[in-house]
ZAGU-65779 format. One record per atom (N, C-alpha, C): residue number from 0; residue in one letter; atom name; x, z, y. Coordinates in Angstrom, 3 decimals. Last residue first. Example, Ala and Ser with C-alpha at 12.3 -4.5 7.8 and 13.67 -1.06 7.14 Angstrom:
2
[pt 1, S, N, [12.850, 7.080, -2.250]]
[pt 1, S, CA, [13.670, 7.140, -1.060]]
[pt 1, S, C, [12.900, 7.870, 0.030]]
[pt 0, A, N, [13.190, 7.800, -5.690]]
[pt 0, A, CA, [12.300, 7.800, -4.500]]
[pt 0, A, C, [13.200, 7.800, -3.300]]
//
This chain:
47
[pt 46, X, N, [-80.406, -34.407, 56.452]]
[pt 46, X, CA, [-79.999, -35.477, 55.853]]
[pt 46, X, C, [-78.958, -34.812, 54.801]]
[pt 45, X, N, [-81.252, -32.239, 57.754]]
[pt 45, X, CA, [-82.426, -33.160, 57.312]]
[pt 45, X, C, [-81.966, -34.129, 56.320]]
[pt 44, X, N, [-78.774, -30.969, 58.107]]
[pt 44, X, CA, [-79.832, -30.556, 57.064]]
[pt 44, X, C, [-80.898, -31.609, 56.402]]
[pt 43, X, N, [-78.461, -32.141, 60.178]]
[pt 43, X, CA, [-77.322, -32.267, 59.472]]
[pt 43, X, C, [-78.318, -31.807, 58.371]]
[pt 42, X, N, [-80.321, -30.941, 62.322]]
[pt 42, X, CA, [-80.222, -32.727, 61.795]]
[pt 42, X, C, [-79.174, -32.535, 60.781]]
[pt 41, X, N, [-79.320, -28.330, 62.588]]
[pt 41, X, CA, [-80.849, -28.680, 61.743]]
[pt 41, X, C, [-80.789, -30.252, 61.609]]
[pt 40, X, N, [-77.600, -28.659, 63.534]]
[pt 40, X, CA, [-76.769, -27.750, 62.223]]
[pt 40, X, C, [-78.896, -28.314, 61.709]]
[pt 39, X, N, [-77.856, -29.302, 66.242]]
[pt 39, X, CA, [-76.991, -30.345, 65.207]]
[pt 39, X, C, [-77.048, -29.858, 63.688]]
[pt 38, X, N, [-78.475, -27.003, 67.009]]
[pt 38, X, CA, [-79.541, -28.393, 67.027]]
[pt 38, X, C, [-79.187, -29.294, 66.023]]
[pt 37, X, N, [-77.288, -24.923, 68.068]]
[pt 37, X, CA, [-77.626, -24.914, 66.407]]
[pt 37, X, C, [-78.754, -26.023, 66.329]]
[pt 36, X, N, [-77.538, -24.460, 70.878]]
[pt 36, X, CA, [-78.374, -23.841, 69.966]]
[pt 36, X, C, [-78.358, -24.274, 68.537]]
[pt 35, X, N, [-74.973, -25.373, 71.307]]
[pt 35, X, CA, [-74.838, -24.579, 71.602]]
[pt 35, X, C, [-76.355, -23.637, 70.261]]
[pt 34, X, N, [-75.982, -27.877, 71.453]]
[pt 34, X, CA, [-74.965, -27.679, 70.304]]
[pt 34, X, C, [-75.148, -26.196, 70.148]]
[pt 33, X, N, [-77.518, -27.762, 73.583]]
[pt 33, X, CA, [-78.322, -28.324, 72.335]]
[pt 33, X, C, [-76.875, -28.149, 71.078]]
[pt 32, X, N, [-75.869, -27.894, 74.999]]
[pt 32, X, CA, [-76.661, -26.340, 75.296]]
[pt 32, X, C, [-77.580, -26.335, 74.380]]
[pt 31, X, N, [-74.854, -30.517, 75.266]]
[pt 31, X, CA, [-73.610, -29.154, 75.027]]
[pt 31, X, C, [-74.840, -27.645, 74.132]]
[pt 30, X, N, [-77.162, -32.144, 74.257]]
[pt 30, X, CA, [-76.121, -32.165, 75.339]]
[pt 30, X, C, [-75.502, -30.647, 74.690]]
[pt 29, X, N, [-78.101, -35.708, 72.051]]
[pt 29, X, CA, [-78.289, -34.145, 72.786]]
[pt 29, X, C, [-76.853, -33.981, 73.898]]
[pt 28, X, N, [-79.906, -37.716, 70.503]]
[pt 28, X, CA, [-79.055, -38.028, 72.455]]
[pt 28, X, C, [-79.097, -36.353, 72.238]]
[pt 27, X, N, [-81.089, -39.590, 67.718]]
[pt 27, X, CA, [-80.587, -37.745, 68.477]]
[pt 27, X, C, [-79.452, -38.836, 69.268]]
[pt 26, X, N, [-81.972, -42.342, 67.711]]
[pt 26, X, CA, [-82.277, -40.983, 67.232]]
[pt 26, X, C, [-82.155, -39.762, 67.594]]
[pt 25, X, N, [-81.408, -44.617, 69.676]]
[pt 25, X, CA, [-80.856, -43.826, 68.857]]
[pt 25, X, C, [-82.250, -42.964, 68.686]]
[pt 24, X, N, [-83.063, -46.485, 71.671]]
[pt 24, X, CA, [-82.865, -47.145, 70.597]]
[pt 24, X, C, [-82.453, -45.947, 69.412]]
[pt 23, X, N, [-82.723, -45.355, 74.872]]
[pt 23, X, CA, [-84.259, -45.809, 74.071]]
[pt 23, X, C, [-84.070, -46.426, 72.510]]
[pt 22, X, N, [-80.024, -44.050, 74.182]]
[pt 22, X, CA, [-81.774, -43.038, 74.612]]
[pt 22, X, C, [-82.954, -43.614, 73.807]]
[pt 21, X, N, [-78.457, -46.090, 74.968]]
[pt 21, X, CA, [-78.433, -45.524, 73.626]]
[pt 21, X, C, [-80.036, -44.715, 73.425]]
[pt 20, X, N, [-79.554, -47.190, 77.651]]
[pt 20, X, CA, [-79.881, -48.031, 76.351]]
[pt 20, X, C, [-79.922, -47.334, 75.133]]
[pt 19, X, N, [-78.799, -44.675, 79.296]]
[pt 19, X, CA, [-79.893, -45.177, 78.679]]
[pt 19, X, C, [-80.270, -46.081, 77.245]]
[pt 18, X, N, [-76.414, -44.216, 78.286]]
[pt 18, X, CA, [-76.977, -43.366, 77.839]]
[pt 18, X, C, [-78.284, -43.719, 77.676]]
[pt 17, X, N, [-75.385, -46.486, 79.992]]
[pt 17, X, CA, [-75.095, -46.671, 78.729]]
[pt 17, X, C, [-75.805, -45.416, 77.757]]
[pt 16, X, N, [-76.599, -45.722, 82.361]]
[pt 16, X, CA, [-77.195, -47.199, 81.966]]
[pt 16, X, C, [-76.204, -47.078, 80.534]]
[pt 15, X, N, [-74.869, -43.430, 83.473]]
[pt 15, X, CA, [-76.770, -43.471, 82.735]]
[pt 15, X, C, [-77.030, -44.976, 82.228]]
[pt 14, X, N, [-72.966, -41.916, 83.441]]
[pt 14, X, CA, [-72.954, -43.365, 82.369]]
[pt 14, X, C, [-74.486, -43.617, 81.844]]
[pt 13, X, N, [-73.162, -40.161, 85.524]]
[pt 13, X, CA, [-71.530, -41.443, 85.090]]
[pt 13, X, C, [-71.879, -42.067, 84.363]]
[pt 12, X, N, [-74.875, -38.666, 85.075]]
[pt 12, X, CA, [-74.733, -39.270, 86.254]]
[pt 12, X, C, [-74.177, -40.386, 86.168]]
[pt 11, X, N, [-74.963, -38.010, 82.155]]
[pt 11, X, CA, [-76.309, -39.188, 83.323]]
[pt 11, X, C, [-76.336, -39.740, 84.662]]
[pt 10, X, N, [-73.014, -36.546, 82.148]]
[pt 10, X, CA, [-73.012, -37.738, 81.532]]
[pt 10, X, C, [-73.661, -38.562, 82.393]]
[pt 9, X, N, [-73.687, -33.868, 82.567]]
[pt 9, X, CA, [-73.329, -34.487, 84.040]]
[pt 9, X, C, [-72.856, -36.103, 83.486]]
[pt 8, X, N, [-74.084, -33.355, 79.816]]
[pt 8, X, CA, [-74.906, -33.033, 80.861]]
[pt 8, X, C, [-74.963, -33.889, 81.909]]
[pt 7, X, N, [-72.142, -34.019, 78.248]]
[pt 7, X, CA, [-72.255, -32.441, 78.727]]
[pt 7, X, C, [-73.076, -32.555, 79.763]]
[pt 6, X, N, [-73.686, -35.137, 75.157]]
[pt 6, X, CA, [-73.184, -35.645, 76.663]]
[pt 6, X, C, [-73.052, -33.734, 77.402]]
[pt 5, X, N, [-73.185, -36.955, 71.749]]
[pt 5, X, CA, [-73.235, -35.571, 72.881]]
[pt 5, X, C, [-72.660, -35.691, 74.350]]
[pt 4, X, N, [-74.687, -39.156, 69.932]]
[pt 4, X, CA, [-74.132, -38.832, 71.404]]
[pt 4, X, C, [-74.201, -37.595, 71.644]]
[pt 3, X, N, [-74.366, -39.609, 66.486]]
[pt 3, X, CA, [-74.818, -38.617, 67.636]]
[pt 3, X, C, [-74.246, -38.619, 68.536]]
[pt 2, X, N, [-74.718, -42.180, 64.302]]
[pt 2, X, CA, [-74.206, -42.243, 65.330]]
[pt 2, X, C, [-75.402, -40.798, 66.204]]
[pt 1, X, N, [-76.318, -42.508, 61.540]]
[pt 1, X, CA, [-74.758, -43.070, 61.659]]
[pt 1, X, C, [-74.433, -42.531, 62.856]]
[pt 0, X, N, [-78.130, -41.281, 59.143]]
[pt 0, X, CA, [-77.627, -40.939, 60.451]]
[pt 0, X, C, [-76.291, -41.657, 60.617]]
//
């Protein structure tokens, strides 16, 4: 794992062509409500 974007959401408005590219190439793209559920705490595990 080298690199997690967290966006609060309203990211896609302001930086969809840099969220995109990251989207179709990264691994984990999450947002606040994905921290919120303990999303990160299960990728941190995997590795």
């Amino acid at each position: 794992m080298e690199f997690i974007w967290v966006t609060d959401g309203a990211g896609w408005r302001s930086t969809l062509r840099p969220l995109r590219e990251y989207f179709d190439k990264a691994d984990f793209l999450m947002n606040l409500e994905m921290l919120k559920n303990r999303c990160l705490d299960k990728i941190i595990k995997r590795f």
